[in-house]
VOPAGU-2260 file (C-alpha; in pm, 1 decimal, decimal comma):
REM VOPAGU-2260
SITE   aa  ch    i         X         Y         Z
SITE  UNK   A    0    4927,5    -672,6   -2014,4
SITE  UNK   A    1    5238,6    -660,7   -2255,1
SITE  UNK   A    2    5500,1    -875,0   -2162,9
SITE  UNK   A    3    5839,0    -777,2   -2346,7
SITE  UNK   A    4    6174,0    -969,6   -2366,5
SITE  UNK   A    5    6316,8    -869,8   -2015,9
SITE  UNK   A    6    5998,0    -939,7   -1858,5
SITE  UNK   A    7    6074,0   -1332,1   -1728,8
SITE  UNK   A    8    6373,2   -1180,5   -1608,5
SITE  UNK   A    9    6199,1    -919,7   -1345,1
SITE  UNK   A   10    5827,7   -1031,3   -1317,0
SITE  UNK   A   11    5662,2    -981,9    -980,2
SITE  UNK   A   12    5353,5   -1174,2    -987,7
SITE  UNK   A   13    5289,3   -1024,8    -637,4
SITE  UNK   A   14    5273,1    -697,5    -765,3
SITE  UNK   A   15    5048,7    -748,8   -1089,6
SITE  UNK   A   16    4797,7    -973,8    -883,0
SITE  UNK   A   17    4769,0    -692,0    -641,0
SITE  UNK   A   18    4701,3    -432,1    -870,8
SITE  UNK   A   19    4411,1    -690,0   -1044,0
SITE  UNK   A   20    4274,7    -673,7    -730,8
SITE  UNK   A   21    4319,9    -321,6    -648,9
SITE  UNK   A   22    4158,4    -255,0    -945,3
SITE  UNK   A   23    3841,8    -464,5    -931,1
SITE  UNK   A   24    3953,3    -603,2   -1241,9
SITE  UNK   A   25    3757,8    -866,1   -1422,6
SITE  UNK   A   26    3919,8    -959,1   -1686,3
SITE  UNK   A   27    4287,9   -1025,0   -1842,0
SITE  UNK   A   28    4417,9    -968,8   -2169,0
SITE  UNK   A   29    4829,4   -1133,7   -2136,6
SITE  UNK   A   30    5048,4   -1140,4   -2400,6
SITE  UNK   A   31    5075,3   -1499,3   -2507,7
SITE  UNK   A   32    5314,5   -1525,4   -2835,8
SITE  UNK   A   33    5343,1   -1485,1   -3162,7
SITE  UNK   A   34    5706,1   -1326,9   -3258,8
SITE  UNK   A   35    5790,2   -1437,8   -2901,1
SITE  UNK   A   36    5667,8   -1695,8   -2646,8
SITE  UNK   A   37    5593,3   -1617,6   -2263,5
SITE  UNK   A   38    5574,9   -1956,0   -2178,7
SITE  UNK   A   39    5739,7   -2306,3   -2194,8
SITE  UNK   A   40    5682,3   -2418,6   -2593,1
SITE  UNK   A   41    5855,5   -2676,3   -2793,5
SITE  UNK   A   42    5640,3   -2537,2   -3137,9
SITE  UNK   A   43    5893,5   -2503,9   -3473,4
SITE  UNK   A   44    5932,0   -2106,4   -3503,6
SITE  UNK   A   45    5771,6   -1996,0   -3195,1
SITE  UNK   A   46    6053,1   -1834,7   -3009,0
SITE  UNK   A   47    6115,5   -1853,3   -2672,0
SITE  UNK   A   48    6219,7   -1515,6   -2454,6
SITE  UNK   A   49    6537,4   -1509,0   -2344,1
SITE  UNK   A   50    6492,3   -1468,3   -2048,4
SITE  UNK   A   51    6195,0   -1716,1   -1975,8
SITE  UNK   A   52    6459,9   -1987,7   -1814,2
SITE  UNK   A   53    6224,8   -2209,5   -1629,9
SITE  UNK   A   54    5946,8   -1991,5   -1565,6
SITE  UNK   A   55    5635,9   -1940,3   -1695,1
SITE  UNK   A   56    5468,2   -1567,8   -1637,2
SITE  UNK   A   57    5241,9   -1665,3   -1886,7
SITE  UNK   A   58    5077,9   -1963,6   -1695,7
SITE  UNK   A   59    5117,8   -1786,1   -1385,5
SITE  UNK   A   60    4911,2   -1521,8   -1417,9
SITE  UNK   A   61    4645,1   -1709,8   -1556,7
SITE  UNK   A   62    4631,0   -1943,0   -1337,9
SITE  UNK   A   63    4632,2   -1627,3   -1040,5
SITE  UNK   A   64    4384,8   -1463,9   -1231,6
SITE  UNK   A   65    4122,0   -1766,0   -1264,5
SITE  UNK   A   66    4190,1   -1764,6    -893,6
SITE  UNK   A   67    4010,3   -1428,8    -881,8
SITE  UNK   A   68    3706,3   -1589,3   -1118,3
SITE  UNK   A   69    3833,5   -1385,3   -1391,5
SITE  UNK   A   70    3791,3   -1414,6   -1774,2
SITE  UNK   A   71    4124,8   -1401,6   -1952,6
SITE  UNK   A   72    4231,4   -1349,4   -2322,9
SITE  UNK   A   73    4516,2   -1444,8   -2487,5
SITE  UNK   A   74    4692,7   -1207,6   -2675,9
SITE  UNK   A   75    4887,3   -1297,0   -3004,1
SITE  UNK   A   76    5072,3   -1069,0   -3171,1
SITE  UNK   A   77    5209,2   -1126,0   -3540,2
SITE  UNK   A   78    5353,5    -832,6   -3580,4
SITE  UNK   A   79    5735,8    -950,3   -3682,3
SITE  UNK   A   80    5837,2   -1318,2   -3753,0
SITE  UNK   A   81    6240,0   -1436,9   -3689,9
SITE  UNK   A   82    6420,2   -1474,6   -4017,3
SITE  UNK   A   83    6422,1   -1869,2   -3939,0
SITE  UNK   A   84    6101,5   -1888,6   -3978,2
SITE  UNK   A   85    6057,0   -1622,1   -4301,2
SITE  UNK   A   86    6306,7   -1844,0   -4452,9
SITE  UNK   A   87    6123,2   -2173,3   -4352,0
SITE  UNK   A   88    5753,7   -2028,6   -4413,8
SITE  UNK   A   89    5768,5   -1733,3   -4700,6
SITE  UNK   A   90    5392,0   -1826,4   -4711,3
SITE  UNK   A   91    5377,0   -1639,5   -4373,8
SITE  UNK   A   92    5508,7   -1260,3   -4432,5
SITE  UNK   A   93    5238,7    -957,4   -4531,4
SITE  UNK   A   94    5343,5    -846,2   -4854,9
SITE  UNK   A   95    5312,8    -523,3   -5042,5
SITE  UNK   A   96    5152,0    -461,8   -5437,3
SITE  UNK   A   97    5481,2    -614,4   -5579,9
SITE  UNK   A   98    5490,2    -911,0   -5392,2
SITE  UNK   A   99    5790,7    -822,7   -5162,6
SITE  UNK   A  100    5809,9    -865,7   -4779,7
SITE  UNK   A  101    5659,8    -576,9   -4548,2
SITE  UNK   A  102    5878,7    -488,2   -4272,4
SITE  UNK   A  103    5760,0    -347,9   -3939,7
SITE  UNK   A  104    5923,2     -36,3   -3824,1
SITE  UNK   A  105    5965,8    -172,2   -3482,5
SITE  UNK   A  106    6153,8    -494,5   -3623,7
SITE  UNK   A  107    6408,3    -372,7   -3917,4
SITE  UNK   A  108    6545,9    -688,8   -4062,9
SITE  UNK   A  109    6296,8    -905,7   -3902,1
SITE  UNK   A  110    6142,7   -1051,1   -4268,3
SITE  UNK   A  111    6441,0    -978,0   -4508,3
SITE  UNK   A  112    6505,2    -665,1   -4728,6
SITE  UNK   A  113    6304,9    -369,5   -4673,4
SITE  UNK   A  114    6067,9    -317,3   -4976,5
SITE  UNK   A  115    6200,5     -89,9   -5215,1
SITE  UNK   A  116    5939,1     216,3   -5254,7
SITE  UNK   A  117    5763,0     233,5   -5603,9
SITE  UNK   A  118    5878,7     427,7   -5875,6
């Protein structure tokens, strides 16, 4: 599963257990972090969603899904980083033959200018 942004905001754990057990599933694989966290975290860069408030989906469904003797697999995706932490951690940032940031298409902006295309 894929959490996105919104996703604290409207989660139905109900609904997501039932279809794990609808399903005969056995195992999890739940978006943890990376650009964005689903869960309570204090770490420097790591981004909480917006609309995580007090809530945890994150923990939730693990700990619903262990209830069910499943395995489960966190999912981290690095995909975009915030500009904070670009600025803070260059070191971090895929980089093309020139040396110059990569954006990802579904981030514009996300890790400075987009690279200019070789001549």
């Amino acid at each position: 599963m894929t959490f996105t942004d919104d996703d604290p905001g409207t989660f139905d754990i109900d609904f997501r257990v039932d279809v794990m057990c609808r399903t005969r599933s056995n195992a999890l694989c739940l978006s943890a972090g990376g650009y964005m966290a689903f869960y309570p975290t204090r770490m420097p860069f790591h981004h909480r969603s917006a609309n995580l408030g007090d809530s945890d989906p994150f923990g939730a469904l693990v700990a619903e899904a262990r209830k069910l003797d499943m395995h489960v697999m966190a999912r981290v995706d690095p995909h975009a980083i915030h500009a904070d932490a670009a600025e803070a951690h260059p070191e971090w940032l895929a980089r093309d033959e020139h040396g110059e940031p990569i954006e990802h298409d579904s981030m514009p902006g996300s890790t400075g200018p987009t690279p200019s295309a070789p001549n």
